[in-house]
ChimeraX commands (.cxc) that place a marker at each C-alpha (Angstrom):
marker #1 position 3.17,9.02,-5.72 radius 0.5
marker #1 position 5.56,11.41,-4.47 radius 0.5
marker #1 position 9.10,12.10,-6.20 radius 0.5
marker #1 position 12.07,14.39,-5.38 radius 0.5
marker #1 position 14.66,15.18,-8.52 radius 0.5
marker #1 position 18.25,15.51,-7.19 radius 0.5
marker #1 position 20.24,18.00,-9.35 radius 0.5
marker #1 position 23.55,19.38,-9.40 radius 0.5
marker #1 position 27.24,18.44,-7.77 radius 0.5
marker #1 position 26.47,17.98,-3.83 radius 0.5
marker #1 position 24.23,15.12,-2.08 radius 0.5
marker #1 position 21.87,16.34,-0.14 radius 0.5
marker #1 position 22.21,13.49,2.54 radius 0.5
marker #1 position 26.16,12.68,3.27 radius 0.5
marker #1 position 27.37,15.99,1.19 radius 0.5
marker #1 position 29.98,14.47,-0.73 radius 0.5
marker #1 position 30.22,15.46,-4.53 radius 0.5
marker #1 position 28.01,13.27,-7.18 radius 0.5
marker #1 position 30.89,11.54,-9.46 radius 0.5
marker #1 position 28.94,9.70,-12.10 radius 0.5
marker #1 position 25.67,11.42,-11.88 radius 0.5
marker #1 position 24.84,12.66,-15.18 radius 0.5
marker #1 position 20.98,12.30,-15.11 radius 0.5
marker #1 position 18.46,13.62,-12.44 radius 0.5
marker #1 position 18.31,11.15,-9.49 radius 0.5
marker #1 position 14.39,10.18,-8.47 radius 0.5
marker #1 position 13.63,9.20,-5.09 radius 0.5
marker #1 position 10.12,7.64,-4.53 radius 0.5
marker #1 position 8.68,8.50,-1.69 radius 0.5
marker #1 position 5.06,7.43,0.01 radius 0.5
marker #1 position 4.05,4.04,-1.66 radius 0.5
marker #1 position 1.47,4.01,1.85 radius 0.5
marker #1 position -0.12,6.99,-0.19 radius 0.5
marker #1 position -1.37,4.80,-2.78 radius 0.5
marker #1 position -3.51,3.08,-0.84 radius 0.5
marker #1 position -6.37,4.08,1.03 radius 0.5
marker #1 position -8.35,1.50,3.55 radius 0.5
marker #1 position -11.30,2.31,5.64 radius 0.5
marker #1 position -13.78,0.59,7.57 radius 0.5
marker #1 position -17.58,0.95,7.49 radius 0.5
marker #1 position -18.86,-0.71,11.06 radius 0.5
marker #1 position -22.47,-0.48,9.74 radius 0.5
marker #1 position -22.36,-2.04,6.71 radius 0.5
marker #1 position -19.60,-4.51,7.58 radius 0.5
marker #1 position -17.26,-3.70,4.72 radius 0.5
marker #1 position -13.79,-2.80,4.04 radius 0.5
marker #1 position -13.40,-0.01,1.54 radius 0.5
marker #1 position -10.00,-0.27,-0.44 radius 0.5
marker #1 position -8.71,2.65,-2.82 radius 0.5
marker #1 position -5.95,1.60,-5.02 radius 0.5
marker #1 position -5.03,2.24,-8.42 radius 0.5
marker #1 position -3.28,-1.01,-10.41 radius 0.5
marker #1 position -0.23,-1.41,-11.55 radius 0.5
marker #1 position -1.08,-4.91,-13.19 radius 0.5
marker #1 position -4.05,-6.58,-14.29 radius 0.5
marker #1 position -3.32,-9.40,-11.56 radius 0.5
marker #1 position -3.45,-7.28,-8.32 radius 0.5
marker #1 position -4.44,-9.63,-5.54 radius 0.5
marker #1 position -5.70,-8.60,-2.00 radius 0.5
marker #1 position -4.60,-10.55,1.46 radius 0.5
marker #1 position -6.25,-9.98,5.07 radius 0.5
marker #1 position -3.86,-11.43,7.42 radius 0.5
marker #1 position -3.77,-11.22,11.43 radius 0.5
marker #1 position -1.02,-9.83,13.21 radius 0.5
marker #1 position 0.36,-13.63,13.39 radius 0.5
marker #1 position 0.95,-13.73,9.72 radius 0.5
marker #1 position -2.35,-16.26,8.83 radius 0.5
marker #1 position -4.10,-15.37,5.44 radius 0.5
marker #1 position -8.09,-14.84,6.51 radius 0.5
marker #1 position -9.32,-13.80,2.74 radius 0.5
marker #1 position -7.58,-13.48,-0.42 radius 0.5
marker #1 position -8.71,-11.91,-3.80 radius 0.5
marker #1 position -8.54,-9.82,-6.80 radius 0.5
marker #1 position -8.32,-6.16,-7.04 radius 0.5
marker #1 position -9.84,-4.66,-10.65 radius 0.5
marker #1 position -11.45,-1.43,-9.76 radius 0.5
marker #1 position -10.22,1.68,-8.38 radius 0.5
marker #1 position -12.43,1.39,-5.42 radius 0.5
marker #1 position -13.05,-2.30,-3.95 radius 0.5
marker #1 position -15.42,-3.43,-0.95 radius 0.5
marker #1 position -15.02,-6.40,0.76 radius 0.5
marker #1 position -17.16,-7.93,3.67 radius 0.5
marker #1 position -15.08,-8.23,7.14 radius 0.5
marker #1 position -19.25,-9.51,8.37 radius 0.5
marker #1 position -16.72,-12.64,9.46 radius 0.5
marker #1 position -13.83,-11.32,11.36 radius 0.5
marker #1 position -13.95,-11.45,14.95 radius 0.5
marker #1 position -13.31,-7.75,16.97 radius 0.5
marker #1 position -9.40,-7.29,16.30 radius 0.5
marker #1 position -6.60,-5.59,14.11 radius 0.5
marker #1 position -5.68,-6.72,10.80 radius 0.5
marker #1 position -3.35,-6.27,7.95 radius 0.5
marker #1 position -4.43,-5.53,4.59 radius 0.5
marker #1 position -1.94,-6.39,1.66 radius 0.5
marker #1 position -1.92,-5.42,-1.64 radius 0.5
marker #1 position 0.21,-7.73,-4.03 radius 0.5
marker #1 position 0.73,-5.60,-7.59 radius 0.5
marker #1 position 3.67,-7.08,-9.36 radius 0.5
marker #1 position 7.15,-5.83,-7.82 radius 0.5
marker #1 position 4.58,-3.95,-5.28 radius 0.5
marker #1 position 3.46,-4.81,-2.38 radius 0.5
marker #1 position 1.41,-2.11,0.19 radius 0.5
marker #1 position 0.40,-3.18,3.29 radius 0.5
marker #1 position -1.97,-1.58,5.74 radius 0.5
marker #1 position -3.61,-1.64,9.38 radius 0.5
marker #1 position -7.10,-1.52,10.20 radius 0.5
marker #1 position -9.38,-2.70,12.84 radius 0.5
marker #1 position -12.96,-4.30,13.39 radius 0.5
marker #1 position -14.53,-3.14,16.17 radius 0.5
marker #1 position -17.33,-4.65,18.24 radius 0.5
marker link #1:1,2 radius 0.2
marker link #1:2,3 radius 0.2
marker link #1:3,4 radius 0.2
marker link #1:4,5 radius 0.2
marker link #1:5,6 radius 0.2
marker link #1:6,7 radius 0.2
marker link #1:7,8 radius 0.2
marker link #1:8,9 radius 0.2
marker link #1:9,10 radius 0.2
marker link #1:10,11 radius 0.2
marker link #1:11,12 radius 0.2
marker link #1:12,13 radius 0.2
marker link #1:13,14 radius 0.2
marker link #1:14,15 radius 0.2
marker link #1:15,16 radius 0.2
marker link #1:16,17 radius 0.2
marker link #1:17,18 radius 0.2
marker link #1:18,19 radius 0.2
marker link #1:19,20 radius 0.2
marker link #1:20,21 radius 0.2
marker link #1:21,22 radius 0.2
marker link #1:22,23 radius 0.2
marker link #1:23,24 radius 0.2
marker link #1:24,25 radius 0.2
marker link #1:25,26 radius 0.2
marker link #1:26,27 radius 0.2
marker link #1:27,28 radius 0.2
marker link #1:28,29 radius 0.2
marker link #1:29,30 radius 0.2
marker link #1:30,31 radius 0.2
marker link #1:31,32 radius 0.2
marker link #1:32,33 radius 0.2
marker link #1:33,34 radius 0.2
marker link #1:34,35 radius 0.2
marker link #1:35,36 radius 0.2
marker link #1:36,37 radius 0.2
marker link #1:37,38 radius 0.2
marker link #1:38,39 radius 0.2
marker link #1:39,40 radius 0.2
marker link #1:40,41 radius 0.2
marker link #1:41,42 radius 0.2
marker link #1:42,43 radius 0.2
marker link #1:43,44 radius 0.2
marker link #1:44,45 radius 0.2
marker link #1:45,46 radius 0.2
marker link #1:46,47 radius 0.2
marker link #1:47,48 radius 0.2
marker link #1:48,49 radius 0.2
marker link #1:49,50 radius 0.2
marker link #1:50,51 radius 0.2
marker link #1:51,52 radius 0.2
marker link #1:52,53 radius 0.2
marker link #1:53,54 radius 0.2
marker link #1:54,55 radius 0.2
marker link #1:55,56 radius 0.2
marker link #1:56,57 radius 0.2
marker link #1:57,58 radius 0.2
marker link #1:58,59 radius 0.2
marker link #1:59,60 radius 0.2
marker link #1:60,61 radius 0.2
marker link #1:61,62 radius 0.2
marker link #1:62,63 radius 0.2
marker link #1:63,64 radius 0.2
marker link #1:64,65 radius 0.2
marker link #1:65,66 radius 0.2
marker link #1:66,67 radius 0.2
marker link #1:67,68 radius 0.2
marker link #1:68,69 radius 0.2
marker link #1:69,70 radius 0.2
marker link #1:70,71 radius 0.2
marker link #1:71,72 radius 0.2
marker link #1:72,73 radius 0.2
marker link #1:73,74 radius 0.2
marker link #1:74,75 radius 0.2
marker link #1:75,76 radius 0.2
marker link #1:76,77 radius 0.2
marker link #1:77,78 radius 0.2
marker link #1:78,79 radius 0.2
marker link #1:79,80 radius 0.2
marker link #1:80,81 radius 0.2
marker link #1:81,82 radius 0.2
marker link #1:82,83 radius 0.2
marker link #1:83,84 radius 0.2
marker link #1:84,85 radius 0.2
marker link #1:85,86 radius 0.2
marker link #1:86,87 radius 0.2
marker link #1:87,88 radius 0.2
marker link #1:88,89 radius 0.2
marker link #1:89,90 radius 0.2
marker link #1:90,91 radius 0.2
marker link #1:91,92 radius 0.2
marker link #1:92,93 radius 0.2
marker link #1:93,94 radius 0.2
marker link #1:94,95 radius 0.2
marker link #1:95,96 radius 0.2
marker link #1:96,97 radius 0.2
marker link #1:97,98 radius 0.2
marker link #1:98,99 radius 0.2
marker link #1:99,100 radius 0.2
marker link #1:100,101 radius 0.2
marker link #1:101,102 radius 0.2
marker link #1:102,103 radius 0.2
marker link #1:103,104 radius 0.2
marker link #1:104,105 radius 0.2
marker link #1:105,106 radius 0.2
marker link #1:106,107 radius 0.2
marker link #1:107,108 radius 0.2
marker link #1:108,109 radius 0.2
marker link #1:109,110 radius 0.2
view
């Protein structure tokens, strides 16, 4: 995770003077970086890397149409999951972690 402190009297974006800023302002920046999806062709798999937030982080493979194709739990750091049944396409792999929720692309090739 990626965060920027803001300091002093200007802001950076429109330049008008903080009023009521008396703390450091953090922006967060990158929630894609926390997670990490790759596809294995050989074996079949999907290989997620994602650190939780929760104990009840739950995985969704959608299509680009919005259908759910698998669902499950995430409760390791790295997770493989067999795409052996998906036909030749591009997918959408969601993370649900609490108030989070990461999605990424991948595809299955032929």
């Amino acid at each position: 995770m990626r965060s920027f402190l803001f300091y002093g009297d200007r802001n950076p974006i429109g330049h008008e003077p903080y009023t009521a800023l008396k703390t450091p302002l953090t922006m967060i920046v990158g929630l894609q970086d926390l997670l990490k999806v790759r596809t294995d062709l050989v074996s079949k798999q999907v290989h997620v890397r994602y650190r939780s937030k929760t104990q009840r982080t739950i995985f969704d493979i959608c299509d680009y149409c919005g259908r759910i194709l698998k669902s499950g739990n995430i409760s390791r750091l790295d997770t493989s999951i067999s795409i052996a049944d998906l036909a030749p396409d591009s997918y959408i792999f969601l993370i649900l972690d609490g108030d989070r929720a990461i999605s990424r692309r991948f595809t299955v090739r032929a």
